[in-house]
N, C-alpha and C positions, 0 to 999 in steps of 0.2 A: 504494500500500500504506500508505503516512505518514497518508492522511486518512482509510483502514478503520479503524486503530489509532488516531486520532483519536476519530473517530466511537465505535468501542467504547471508548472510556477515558471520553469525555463519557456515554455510555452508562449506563457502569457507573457512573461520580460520581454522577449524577443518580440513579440506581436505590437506591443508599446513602443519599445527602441524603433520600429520601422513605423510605425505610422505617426510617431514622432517625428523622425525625418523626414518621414515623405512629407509631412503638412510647412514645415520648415522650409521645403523648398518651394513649394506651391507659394507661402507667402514670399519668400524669397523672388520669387518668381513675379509674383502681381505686383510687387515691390520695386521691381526694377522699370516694369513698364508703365508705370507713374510718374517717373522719375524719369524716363527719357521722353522728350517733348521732342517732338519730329517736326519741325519747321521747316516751309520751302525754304532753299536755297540759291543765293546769287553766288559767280564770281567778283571780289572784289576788283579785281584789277579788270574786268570786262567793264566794269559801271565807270558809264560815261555822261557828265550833266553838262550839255549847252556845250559838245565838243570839251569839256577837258575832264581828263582820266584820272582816276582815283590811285594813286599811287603812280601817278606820271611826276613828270619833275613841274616844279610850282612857276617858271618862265611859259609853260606851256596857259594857267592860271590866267596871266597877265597876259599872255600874246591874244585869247581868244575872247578875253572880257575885259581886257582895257586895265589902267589903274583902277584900286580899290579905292570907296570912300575913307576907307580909312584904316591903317594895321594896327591890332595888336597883340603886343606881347605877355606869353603866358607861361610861368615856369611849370617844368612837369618833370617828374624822375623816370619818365618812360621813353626819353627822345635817346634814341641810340648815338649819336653823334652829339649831341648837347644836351643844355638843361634847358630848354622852354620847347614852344611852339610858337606859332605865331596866326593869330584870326583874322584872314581878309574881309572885310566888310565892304559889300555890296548892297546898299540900301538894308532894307531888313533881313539878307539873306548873307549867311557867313562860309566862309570857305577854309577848314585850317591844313598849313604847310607845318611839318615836321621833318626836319632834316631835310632841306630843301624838296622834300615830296607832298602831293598832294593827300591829306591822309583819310579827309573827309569833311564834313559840309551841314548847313542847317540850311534849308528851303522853307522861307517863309511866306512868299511872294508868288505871285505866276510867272517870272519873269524866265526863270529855269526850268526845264523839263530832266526826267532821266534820257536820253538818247537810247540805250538799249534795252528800257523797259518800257518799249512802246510809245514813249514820250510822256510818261507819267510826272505829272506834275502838281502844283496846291492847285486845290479847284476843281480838280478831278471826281467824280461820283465814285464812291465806296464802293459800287458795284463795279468798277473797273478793276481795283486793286483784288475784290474777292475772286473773280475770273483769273486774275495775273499768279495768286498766290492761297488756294484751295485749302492747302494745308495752315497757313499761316494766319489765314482768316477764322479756320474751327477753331482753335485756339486763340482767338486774340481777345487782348484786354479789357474789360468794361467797366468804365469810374462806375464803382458803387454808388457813387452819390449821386452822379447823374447820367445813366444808360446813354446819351446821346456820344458820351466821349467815349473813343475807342482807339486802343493802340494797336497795330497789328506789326509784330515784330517777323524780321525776312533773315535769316542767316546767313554771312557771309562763308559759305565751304564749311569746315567743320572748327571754326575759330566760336571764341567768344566777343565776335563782333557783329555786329547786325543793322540792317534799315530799320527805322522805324515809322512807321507812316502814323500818322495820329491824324484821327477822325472827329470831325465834330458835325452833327445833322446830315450824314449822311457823306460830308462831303471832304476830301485830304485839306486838310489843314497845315499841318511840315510835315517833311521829310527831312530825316537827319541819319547821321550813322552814329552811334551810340558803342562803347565796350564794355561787356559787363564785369565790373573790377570785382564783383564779390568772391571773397576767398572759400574754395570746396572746405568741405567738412572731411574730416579724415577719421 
């Protein structure tokens, strides 16, 4: 009888131990695909506003939209070559050079469009950007406080940098490139 009640005690241990595990990886599992948000994706160096290229050199900036209203300077501990950036100001719309490259931009204005994203510009109907970016759209942002504002973030490749288009009644409000500085969890 000692080795039945054996046998059913190893039995049942063992029966525990794996469906213990097995439920560990199932959460495991539902756990990871939470946590990975699949956002459409652009090439950053393919993104092109009004003829000048995102990560092209900042003469190229100036050769195709004239002097800026006005530069300025901004320290950063992320310029590979130095300690700042620099923000070209174009009426309400900014452009910033880092290490004499084009690194990215705020579009307040209609005055710029994207060139290779159909010519996506402020102004534009919501419904153009959710056709452009399917994925980006299911997932995109909605102020709590007021449903008419929405962010719909685009991915640059597999960086932590991205478009961000912000919506208000329907219609693009900016575009901007944005990096997400928040440190992983380890």
């Amino acid at each position: 009888m000692k080795k039945i009640s054996l046998i059913i005690l190893l039995g049942v241990s063992t029966a525990l131990t794996f469906s213990s595990f097995k439920t560990t990886i199932v959460e495991t599992t539902q756990h990871r695909r939470i946590e990975e948000v699949e956002y459409d994706t652009i090439n950053f160096e393919s993104t092109v506003i009004s003829g000048v290229k995102l990560g092209g050199p900042y003469g190229a900036l100036l050769e195709k939209l004239g002097s800026p209203d006005s530069v300025r300077k901004e320290e950063t501990p992320d310029a590979q070559n130095s300690d700042h950036f620099e923000i070209y100001l174009y009426g309400k719309d900014s452009f910033y050079v880092m290490d004499e490259m084009v690194s990215g931009f705020e579009l307040k204005s209609t005055k710029f469009q994207l060139d290779n994203l159909g010519g996506l510009k402020v102004g534009d109907p919501i419904a153009k950007v959710k056709k452009m970016f399917p994925k980006s759209y299911k997932i995109r942002d909605i102020d709590e406080f007021n449903p008419s504002w929405i962010t719909i973030s685009v991915q640059f490749g597999s960086s932590d940098s991205f478009l961000e288009i912000y919506c208000e009644n329907s219609k693009v409000k900016s575009i901007t490139t944005v990096t997400d500085d928040e440190e992983e969890e380890e």
